[in-house]
C-alpha positions, 0 to 999 in steps of 0.5 A: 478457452472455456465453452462459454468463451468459445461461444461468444468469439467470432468464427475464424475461416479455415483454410483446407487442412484446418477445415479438416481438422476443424470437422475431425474436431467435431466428430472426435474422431479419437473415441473411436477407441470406444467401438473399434477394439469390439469390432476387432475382438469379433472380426478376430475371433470369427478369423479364428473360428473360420482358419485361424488366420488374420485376413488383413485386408478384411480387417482393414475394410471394417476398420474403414466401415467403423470409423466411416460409420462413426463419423457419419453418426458423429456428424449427423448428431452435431448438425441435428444437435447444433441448436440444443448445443448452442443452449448448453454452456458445455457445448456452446463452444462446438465448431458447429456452433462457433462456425468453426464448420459450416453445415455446409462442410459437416454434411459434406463429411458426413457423406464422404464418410457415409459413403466409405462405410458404404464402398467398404460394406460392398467390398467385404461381401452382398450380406454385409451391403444390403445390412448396411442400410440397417446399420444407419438408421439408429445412427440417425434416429439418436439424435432425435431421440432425446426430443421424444423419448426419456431414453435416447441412451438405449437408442445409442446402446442400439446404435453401438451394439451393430458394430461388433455384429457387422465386423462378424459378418464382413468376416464370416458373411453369416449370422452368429448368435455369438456376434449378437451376445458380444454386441448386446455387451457394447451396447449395454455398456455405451448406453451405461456409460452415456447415463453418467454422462448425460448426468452434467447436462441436467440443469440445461436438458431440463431448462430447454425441454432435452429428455433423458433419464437424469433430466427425468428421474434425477442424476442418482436414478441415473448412476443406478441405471449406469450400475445396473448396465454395467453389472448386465455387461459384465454378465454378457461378456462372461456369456460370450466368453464361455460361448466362444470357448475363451482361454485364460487371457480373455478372462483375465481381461473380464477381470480388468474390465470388471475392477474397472467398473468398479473403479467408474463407480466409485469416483462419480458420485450424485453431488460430485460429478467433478471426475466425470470425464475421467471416468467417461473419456479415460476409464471406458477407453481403457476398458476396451483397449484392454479387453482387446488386449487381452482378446488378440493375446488369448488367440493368439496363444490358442493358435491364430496366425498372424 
């Protein structure tokens, strides 16, 4: 069914399980593939530096952060978002528009969410509790970005580059400068990958007064900045390898993630954006599942512990 279609049909009342599938719907709760391999890749490496050894249940409690912290962010955006998105055809067929989820329940699980984020920061140590707070204030400042600035993508790159930080510091419970260049890595490449993806909403964005680099300086700026980003990603990642004494697979997997990125370049092109979503959903998935790959192999044979 298109998102037009969806739009116009009548909302359907779920019972409990379908309101839940209904909500993990909402938030895609799959493109959680696109933050946690970091988080894993910083949580690892901080294992590796403190004894070698992988703490499961510490790795557990940030999984629980991350995800719990995603949706949050996830909700909150479609709630505050349900207006413009109810002006989009691409969008149009969002549960929140369709009624599919009521406000009602997609506040409701943003805060059981919001809170397992919370309960899991408390478990893994104080820093990682008082920062916490830190952490949620870019996840809802986004989404009103895009009503205020040209540049709600750099707010997003703000938003995602905490998270390989916090999975540093639940480990260790201290600052790390290397935390910092492999967030600052994620952060540059989301807020890239969210300038192609932003370039399909121009004609809608521009038509209802939505900001954003595209809707502004036009799809071609756009994909330019995306470039830009990405070449900035690949720099940081080279940096965070040679700041964390990385071996041989991690820099095998800084040249998957570089031929990737070339590969998402050249198929999306200003006057065709029809292999959009390849490149956003499937190649940016791909990239980091397979540095992350490449990351656990690479400490694995300098000698972490399982």
């Amino acid at each position: 069914m298109t998102a037009s279609a969806s739009a116009g049909a009548p909302a359907v009342p779920q019972p409990g399980g379908g309101k839940v599938r209904a909500f993990l719907r909402l938030v895609l709760i799959e493109h959680s593939v696109f933050a946690l391999p970091f988080a894993y890749i910083a949580s690892l490496t901080a294992m590796y530096q403190e004894d070698a050894t992988v703490h499961w249940t510490e790795l557990l409690l940030v999984t629980v952060a991350m995800v719990g912290l995603r949706t949050f962010a996830m909700a909150c955006n479609r709630i505050i978002d349900r207006e413009i998105d109810a002006r989009n055809p691409r969008t149009a067929g969002r549960e929140l528009v369709t009624g599919a989820v009521s406000v009602r329940s997609a506040w409701t699980g943003a805060l059981v969410a919001l809170a397992a984020f919370l309960g899991a920061a408390a478990l893994l140590n104080p820093l990682c509790l008082a920062l916490a707070p830190v952490a949620v204030v870019p996840m809802v400042v986004y989404p009103y970005g895009k009503r205020f600035t040209n540049f709600p993508h750099a707010i997003l790159g703000l938003a995602q580059a905490i998270g390989p930080v916090g999975a540093w510091l639940a480990v260790t419970g201290a600052w790390s400068w290397d935390a910092v260049i492999l967030g600052l890595a994620v952060g540059v490449w989301i807020g890239g990958f969210d300038l192609i993806f932003a370039c399909q909403d121009v004609q809608a964005d521009r038509a209802h007064g939505v900001k954003s680099v595209p809707a502004r300086f036009g799809i071609p700026a756009a994909l330019h900045g995306a470039r830009a980003c990405h070449v900035v990603t690949t720099a940081l990642l080279v940096w965070y390898a040679l700041a964390t004494g990385a071996g041989v697979f991690f820099w095998a997997g800084l040249l998957i993630v570089a031929v990737a990125f070339v590969y998402e370049h050249t198929i999306v092109r200003p006057h065709d954006l029809s292999r959009l979503n390849r490149a956003f959903f499937t190649t940016n998935g791909f990239i980091g599942v397979a540095l992350f790959v490449c990351a656990l192999t690479d400490l694995l044979v300098r000698g972490l512990s399982l």
